[in-house]
mmCIF file of the N, C-alpha and C atoms, coordinates in Angstrom:
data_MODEL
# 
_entry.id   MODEL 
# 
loop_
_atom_site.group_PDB 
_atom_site.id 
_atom_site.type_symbol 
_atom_site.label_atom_id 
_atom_site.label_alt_id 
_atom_site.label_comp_id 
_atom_site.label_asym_id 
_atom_site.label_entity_id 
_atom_site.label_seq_id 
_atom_site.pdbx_PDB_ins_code 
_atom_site.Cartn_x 
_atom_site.Cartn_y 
_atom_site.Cartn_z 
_atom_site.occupancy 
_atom_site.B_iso_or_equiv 
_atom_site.pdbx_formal_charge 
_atom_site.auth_seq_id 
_atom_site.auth_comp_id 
_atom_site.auth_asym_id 
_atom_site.auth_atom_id 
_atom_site.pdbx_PDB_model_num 
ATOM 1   N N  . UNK A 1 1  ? 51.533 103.544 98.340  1.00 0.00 ? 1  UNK A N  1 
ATOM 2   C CA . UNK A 1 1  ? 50.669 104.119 99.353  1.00 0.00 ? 1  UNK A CA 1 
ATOM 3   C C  . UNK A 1 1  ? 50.413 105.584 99.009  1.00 0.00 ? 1  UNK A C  1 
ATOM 4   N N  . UNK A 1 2  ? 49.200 105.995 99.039  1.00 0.00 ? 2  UNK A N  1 
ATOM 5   C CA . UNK A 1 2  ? 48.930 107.537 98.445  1.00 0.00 ? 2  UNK A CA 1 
ATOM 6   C C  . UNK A 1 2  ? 48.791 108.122 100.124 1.00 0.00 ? 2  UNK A C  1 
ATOM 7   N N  . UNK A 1 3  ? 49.709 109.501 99.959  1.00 0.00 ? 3  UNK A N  1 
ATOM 8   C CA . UNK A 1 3  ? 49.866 110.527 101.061 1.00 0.00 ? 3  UNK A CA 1 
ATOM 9   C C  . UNK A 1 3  ? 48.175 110.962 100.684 1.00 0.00 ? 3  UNK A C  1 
ATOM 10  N N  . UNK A 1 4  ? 48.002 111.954 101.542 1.00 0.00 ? 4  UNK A N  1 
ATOM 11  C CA . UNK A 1 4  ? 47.212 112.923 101.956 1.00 0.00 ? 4  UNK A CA 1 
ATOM 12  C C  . UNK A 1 4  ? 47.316 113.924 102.415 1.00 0.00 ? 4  UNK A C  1 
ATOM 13  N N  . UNK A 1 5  ? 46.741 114.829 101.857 1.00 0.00 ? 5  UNK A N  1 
ATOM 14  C CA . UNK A 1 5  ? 47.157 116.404 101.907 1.00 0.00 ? 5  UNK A CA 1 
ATOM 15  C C  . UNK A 1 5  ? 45.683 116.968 102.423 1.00 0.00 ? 5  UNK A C  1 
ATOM 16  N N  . UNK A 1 6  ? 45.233 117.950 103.685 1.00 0.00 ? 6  UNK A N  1 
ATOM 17  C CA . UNK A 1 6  ? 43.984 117.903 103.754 1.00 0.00 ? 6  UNK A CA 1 
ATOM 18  C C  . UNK A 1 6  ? 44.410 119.561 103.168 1.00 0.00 ? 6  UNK A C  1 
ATOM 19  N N  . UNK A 1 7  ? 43.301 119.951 102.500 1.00 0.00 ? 7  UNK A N  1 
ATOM 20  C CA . UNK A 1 7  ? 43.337 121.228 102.416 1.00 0.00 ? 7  UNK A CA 1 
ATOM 21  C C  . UNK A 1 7  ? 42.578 122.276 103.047 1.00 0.00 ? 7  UNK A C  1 
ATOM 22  N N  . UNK A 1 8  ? 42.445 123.409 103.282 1.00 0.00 ? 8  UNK A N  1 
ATOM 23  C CA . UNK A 1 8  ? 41.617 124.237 103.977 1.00 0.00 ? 8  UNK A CA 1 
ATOM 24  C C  . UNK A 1 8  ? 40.736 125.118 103.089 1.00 0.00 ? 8  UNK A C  1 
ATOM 25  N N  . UNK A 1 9  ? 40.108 125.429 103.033 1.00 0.00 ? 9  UNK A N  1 
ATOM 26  C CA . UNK A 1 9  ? 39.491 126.714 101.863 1.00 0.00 ? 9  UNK A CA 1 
ATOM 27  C C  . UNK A 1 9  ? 38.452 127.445 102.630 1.00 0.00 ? 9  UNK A C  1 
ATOM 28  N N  . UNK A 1 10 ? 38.664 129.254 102.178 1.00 0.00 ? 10 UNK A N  1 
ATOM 29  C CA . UNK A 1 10 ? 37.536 129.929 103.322 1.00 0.00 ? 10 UNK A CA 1 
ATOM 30  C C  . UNK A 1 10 ? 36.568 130.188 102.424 1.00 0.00 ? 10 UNK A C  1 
ATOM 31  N N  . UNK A 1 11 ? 36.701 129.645 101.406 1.00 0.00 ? 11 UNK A N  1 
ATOM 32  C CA . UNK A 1 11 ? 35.418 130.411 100.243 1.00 0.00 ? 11 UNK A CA 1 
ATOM 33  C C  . UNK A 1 11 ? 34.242 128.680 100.097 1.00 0.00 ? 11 UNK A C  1 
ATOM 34  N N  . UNK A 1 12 ? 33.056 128.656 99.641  1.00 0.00 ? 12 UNK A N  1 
ATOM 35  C CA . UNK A 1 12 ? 32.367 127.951 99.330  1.00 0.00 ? 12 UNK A CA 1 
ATOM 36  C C  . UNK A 1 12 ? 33.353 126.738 98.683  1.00 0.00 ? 12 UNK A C  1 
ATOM 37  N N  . UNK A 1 13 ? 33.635 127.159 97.770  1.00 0.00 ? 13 UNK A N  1 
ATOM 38  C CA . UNK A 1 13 ? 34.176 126.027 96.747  1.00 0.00 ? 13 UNK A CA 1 
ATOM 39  C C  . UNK A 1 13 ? 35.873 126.196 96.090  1.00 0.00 ? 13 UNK A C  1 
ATOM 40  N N  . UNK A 1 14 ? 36.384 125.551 95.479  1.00 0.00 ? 14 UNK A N  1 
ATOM 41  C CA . UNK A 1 14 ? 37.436 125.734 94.684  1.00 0.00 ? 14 UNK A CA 1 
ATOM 42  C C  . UNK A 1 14 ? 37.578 125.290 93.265  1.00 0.00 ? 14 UNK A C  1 
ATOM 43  N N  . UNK A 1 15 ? 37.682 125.330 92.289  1.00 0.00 ? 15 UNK A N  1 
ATOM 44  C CA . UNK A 1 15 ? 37.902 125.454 90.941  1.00 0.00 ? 15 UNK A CA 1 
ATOM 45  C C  . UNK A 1 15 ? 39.034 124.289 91.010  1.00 0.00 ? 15 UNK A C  1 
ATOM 46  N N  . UNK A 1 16 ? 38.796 122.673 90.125  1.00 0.00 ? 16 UNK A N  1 
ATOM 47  C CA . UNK A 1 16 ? 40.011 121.794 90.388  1.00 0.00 ? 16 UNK A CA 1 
ATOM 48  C C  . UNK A 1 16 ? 41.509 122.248 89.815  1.00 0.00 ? 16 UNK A C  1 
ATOM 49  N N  . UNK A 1 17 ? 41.506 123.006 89.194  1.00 0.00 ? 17 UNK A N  1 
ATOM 50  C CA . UNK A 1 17 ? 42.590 123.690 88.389  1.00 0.00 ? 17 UNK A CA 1 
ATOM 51  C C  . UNK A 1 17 ? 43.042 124.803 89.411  1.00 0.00 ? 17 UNK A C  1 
ATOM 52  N N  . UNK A 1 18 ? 42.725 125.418 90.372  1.00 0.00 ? 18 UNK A N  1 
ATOM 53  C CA . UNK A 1 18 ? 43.219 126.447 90.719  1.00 0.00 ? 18 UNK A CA 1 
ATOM 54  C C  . UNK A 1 18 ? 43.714 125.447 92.346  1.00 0.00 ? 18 UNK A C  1 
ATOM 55  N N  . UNK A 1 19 ? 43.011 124.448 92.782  1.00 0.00 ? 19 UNK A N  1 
ATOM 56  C CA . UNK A 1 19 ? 43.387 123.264 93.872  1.00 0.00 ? 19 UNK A CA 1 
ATOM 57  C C  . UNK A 1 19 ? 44.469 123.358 93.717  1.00 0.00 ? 19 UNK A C  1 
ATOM 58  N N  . UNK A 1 20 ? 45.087 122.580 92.324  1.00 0.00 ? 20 UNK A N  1 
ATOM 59  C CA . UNK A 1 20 ? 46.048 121.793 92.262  1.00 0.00 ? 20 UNK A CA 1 
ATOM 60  C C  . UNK A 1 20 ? 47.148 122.893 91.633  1.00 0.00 ? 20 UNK A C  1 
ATOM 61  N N  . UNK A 1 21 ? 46.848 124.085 91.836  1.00 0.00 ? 21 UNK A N  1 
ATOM 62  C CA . UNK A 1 21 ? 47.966 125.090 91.791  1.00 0.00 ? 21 UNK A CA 1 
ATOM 63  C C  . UNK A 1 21 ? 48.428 125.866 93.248  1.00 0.00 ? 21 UNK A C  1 
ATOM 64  N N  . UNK A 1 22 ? 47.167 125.517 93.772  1.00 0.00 ? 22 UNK A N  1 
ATOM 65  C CA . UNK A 1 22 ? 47.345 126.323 95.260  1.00 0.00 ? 22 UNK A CA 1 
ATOM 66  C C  . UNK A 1 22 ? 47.839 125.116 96.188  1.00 0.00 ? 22 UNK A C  1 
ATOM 67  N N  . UNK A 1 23 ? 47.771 123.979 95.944  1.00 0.00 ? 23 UNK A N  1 
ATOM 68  C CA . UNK A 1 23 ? 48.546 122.571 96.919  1.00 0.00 ? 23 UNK A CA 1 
ATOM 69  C C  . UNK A 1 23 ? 49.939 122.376 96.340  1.00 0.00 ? 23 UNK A C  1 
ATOM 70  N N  . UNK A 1 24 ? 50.155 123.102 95.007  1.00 0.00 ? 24 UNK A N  1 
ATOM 71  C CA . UNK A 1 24 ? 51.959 122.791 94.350  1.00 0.00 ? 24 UNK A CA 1 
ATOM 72  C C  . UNK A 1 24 ? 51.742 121.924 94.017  1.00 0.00 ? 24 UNK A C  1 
ATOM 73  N N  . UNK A 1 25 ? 51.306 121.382 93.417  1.00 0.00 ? 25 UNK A N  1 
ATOM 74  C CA . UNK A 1 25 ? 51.123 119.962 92.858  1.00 0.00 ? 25 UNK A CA 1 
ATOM 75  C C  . UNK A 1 25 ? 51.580 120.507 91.158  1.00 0.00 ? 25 UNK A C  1 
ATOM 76  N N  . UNK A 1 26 ? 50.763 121.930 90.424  1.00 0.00 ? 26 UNK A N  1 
ATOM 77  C CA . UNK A 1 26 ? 51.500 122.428 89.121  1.00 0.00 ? 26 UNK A CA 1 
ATOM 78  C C  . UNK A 1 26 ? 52.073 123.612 89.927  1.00 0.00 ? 26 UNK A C  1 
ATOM 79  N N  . UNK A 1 27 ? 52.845 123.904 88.697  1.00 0.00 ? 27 UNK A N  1 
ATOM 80  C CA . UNK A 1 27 ? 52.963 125.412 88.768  1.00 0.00 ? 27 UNK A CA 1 
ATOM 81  C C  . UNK A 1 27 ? 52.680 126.469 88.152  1.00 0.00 ? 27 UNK A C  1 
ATOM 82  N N  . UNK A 1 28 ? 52.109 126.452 87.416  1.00 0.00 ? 28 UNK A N  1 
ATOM 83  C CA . UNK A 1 28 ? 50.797 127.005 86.193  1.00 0.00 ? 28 UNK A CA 1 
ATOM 84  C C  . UNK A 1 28 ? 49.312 126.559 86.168  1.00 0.00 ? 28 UNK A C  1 
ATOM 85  N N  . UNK A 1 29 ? 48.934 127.531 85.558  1.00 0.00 ? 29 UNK A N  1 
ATOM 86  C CA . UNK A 1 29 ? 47.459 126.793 85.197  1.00 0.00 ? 29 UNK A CA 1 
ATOM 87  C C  . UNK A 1 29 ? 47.359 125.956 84.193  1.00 0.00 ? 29 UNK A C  1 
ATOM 88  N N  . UNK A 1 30 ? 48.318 126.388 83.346  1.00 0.00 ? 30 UNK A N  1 
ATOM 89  C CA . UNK A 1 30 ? 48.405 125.941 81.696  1.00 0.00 ? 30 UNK A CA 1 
ATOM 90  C C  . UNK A 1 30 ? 49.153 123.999 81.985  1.00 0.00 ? 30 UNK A C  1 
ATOM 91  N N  . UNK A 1 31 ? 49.681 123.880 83.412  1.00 0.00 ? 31 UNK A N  1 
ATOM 92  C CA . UNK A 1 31 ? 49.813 122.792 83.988  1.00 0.00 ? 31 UNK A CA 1 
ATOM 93  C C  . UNK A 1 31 ? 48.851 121.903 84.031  1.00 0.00 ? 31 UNK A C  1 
ATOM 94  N N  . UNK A 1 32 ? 48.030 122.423 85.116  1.00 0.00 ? 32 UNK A N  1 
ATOM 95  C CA . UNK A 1 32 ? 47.301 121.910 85.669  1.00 0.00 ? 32 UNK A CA 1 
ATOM 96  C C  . UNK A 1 32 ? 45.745 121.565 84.196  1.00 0.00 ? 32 UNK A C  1 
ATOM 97  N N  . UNK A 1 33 ? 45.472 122.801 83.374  1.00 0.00 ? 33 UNK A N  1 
ATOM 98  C CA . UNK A 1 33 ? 45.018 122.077 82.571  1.00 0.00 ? 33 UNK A CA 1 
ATOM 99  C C  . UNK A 1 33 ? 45.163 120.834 81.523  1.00 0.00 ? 33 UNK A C  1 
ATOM 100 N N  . UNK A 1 34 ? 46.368 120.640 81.374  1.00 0.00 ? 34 UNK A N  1 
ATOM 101 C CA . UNK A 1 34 ? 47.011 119.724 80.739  1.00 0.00 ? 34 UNK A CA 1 
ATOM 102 C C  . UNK A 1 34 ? 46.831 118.142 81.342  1.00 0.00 ? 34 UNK A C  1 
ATOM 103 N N  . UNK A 1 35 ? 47.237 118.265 82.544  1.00 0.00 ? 35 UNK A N  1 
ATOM 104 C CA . UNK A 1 35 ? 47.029 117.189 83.670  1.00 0.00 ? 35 UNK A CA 1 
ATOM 105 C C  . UNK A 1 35 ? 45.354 116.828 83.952  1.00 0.00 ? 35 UNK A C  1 
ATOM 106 N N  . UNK A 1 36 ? 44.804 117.710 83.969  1.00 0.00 ? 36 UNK A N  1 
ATOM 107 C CA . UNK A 1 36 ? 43.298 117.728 84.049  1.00 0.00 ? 36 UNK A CA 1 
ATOM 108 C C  . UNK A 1 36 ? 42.582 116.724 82.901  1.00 0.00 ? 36 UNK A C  1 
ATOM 109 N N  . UNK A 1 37 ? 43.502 117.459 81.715  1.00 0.00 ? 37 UNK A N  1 
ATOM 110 C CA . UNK A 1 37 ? 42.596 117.099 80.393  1.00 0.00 ? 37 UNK A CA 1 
ATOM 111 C C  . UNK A 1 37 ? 43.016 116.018 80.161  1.00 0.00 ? 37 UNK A C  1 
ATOM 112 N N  . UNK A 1 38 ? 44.455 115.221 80.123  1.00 0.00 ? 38 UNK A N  1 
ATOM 113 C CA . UNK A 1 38 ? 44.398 114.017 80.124  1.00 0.00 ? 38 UNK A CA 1 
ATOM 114 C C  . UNK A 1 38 ? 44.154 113.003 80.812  1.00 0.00 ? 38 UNK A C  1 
ATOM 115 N N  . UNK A 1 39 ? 43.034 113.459 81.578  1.00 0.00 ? 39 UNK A N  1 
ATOM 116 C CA . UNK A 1 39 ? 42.082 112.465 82.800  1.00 0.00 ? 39 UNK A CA 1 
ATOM 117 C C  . UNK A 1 39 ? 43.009 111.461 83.919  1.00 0.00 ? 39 UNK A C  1 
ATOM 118 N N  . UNK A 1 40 ? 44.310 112.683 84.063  1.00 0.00 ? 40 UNK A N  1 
ATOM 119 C CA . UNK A 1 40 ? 45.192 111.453 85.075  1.00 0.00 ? 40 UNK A CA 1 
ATOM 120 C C  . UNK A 1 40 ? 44.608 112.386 87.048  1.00 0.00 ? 40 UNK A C  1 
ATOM 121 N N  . UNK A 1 41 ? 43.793 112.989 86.702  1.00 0.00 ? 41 UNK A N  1 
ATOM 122 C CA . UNK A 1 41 ? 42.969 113.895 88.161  1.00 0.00 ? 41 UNK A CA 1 
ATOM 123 C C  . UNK A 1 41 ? 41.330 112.997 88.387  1.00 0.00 ? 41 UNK A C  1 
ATOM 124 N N  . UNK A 1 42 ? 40.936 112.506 89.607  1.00 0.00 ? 42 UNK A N  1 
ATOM 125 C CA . UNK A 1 42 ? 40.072 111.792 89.454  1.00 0.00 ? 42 UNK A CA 1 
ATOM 126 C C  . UNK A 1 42 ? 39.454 112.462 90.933  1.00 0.00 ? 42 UNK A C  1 
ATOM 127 N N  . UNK A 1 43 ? 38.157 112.754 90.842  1.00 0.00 ? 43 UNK A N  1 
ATOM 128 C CA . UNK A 1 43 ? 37.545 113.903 92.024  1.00 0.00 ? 43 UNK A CA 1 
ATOM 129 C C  . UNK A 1 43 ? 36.401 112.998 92.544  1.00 0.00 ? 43 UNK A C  1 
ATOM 130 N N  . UNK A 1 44 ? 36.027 112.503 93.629  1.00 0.00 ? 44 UNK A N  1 
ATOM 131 C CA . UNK A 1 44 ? 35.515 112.067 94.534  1.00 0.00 ? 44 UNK A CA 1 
ATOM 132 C C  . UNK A 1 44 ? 35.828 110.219 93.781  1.00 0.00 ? 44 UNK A C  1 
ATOM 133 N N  . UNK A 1 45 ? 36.917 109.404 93.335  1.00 0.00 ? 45 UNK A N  1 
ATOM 134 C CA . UNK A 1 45 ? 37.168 108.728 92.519  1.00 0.00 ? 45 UNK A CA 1 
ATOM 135 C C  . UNK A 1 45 ? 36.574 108.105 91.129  1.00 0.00 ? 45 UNK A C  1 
ATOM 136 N N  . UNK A 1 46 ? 36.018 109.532 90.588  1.00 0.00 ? 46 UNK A N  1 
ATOM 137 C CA . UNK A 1 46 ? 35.810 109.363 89.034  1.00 0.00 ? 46 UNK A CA 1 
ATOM 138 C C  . UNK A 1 46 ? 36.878 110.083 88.398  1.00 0.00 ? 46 UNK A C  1 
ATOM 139 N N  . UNK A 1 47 ? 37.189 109.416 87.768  1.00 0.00 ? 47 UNK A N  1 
ATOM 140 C CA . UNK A 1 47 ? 37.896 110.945 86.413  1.00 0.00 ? 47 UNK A CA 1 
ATOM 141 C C  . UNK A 1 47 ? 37.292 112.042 86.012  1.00 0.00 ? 47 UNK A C  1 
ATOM 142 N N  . UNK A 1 48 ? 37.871 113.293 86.302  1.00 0.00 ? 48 UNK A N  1 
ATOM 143 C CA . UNK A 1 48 ? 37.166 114.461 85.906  1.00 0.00 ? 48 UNK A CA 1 
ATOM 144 C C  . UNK A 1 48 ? 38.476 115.399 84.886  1.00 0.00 ? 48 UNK A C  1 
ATOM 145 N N  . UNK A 1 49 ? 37.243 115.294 83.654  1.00 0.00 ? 49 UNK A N  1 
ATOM 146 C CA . UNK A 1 49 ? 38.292 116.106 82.478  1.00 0.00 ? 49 UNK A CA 1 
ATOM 147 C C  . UNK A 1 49 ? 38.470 117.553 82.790  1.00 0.00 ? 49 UNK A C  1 
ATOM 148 N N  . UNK A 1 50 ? 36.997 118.059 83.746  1.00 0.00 ? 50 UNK A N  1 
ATOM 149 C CA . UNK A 1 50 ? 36.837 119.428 84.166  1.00 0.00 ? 50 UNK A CA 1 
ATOM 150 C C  . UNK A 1 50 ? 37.634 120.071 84.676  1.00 0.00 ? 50 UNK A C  1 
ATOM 151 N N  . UNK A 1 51 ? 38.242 121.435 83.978  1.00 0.00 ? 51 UNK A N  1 
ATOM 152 C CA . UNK A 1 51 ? 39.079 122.176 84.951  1.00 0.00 ? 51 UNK A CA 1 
ATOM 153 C C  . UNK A 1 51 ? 38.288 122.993 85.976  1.00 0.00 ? 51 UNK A C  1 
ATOM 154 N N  . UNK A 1 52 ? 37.270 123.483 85.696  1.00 0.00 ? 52 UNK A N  1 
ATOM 155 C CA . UNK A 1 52 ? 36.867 124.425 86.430  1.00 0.00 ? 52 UNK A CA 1 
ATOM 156 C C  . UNK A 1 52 ? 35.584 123.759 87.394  1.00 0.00 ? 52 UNK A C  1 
ATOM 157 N N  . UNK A 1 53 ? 35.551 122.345 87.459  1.00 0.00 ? 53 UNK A N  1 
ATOM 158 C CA . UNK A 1 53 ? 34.848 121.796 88.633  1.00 0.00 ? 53 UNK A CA 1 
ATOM 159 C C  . UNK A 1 53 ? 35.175 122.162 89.872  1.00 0.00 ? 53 UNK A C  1 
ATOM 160 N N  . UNK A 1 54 ? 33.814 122.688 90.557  1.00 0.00 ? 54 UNK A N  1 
ATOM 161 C CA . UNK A 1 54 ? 34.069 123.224 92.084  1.00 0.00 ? 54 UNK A CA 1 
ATOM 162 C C  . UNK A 1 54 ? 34.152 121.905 92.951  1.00 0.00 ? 54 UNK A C  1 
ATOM 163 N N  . UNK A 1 55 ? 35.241 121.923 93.638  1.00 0.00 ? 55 UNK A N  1 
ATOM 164 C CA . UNK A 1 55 ? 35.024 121.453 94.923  1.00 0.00 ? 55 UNK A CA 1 
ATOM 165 C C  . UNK A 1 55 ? 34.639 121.670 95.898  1.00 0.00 ? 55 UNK A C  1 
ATOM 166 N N  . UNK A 1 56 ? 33.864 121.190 97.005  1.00 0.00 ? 56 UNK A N  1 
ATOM 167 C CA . UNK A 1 56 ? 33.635 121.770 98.146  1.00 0.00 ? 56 UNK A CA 1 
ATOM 168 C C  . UNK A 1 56 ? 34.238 120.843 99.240  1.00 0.00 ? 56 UNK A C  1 
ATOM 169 N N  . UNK A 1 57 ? 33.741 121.427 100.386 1.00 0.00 ? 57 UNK A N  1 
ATOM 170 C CA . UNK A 1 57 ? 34.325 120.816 101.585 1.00 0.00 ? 57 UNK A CA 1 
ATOM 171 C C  . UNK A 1 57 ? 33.904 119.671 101.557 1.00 0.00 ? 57 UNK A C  1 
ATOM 172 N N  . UNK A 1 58 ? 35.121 118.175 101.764 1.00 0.00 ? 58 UNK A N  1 
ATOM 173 C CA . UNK A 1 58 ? 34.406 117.096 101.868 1.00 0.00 ? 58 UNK A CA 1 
ATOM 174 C C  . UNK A 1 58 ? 34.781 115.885 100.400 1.00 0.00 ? 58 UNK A C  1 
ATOM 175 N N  . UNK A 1 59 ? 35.367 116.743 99.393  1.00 0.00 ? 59 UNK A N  1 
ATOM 176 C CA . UNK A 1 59 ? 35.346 116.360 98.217  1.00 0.00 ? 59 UNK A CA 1 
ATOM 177 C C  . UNK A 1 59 ? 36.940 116.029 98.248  1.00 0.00 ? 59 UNK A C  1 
ATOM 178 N N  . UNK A 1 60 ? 37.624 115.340 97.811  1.00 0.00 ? 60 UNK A N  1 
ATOM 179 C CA . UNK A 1 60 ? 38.880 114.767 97.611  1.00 0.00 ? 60 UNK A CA 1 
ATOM 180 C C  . UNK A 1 60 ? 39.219 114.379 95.834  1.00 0.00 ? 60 UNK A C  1 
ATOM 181 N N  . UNK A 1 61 ? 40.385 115.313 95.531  1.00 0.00 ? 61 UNK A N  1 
ATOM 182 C CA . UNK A 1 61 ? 40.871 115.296 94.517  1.00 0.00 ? 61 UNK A CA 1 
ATOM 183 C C  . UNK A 1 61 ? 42.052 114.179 94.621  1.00 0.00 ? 61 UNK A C  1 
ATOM 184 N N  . UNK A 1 62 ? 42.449 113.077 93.876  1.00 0.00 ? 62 UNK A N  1 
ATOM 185 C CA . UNK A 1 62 ? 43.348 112.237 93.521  1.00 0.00 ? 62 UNK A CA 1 
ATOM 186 C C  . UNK A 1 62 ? 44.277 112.190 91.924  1.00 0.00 ? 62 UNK A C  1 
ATOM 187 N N  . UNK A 1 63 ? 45.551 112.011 92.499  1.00 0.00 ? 63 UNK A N  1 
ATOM 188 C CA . UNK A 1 63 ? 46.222 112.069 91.322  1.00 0.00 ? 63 UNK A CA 1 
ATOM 189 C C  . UNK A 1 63 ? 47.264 110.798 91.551  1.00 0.00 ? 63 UNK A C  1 
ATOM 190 N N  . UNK A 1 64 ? 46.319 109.690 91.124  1.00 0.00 ? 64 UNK A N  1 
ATOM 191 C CA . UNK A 1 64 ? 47.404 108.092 91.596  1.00 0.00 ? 64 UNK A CA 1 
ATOM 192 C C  . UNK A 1 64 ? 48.598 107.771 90.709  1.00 0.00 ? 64 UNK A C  1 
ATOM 193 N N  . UNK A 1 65 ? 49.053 108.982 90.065  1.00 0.00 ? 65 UNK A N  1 
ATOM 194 C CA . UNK A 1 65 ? 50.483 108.381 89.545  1.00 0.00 ? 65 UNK A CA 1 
ATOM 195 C C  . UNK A 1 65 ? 51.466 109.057 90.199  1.00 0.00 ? 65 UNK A C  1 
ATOM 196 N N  . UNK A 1 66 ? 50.835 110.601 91.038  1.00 0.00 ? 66 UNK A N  1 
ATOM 197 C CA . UNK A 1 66 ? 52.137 111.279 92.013  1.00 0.00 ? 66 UNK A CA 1 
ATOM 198 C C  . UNK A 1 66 ? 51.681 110.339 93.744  1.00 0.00 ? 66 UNK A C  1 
ATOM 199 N N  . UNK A 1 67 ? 50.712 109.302 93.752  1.00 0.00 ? 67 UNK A N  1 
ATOM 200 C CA . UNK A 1 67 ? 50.676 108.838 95.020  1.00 0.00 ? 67 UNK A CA 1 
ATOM 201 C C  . UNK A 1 67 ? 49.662 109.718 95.931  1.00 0.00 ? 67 UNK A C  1 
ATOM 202 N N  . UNK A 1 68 ? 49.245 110.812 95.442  1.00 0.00 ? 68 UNK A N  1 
ATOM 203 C CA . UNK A 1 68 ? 48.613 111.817 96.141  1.00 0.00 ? 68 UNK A CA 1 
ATOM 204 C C  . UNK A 1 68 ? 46.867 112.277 96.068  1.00 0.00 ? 68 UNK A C  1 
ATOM 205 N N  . UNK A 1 69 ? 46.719 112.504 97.482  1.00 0.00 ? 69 UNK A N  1 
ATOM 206 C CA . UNK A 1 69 ? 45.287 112.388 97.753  1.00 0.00 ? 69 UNK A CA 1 
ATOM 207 C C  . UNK A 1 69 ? 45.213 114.138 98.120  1.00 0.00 ? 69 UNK A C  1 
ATOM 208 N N  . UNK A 1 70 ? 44.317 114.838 97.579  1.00 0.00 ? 70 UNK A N  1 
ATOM 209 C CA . UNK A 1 70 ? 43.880 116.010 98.644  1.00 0.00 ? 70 UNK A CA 1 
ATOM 210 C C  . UNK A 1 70 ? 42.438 115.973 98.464  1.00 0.00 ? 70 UNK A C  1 
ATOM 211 N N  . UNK A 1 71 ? 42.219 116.446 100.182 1.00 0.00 ? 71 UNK A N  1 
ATOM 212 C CA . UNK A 1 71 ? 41.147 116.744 100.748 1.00 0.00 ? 71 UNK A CA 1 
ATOM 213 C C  . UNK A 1 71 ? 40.796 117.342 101.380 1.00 0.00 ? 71 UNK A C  1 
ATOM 214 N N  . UNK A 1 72 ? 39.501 118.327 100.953 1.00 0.00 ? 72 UNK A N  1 
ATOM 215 C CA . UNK A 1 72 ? 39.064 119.555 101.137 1.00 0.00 ? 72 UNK A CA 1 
ATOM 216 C C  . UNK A 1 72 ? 38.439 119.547 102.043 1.00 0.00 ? 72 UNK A C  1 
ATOM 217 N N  . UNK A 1 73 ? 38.777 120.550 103.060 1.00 0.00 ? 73 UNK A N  1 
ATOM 218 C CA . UNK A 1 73 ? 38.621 120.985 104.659 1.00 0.00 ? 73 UNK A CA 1 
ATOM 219 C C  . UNK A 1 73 ? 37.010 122.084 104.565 1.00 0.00 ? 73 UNK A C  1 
# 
């Protein structure tokens, strides 16, 4: 069963690499690109190799091998 994490953001968008450093999910960037690039991050449920894809409100990042859903407020 995948949790859900909703997230909040006061700016337009978020960068998927800087998401998944600001939810703890990495603890680096140099993490989170790694995780990114081997297409195990999948953003509105496609795979996205992109680190620096904006999210906006509405958009849900998935990572189905930690079980985990976030979604942007």
């Amino acid at each position: 069963m995948m949790k859900t994490d909703k997230i909040s953001i006061s700016t337009d968008y978020i960068k998927l690499d800087s998401l998944l450093k600001f939810a703890g999910v990495t603890a680096t960037g140099g993490e989170a690109k790694e995780i990114i690039g081997m297409g195990k991050v999948l953003v509105n449920c496609e795979v996205c190799q992109m680190r620096g894809k904006k999210l906006r409100p509405g958009d849900r990042a998935e990572l189905p091998e930690l079980g985990l859903t976030l979604e942007i407020e």
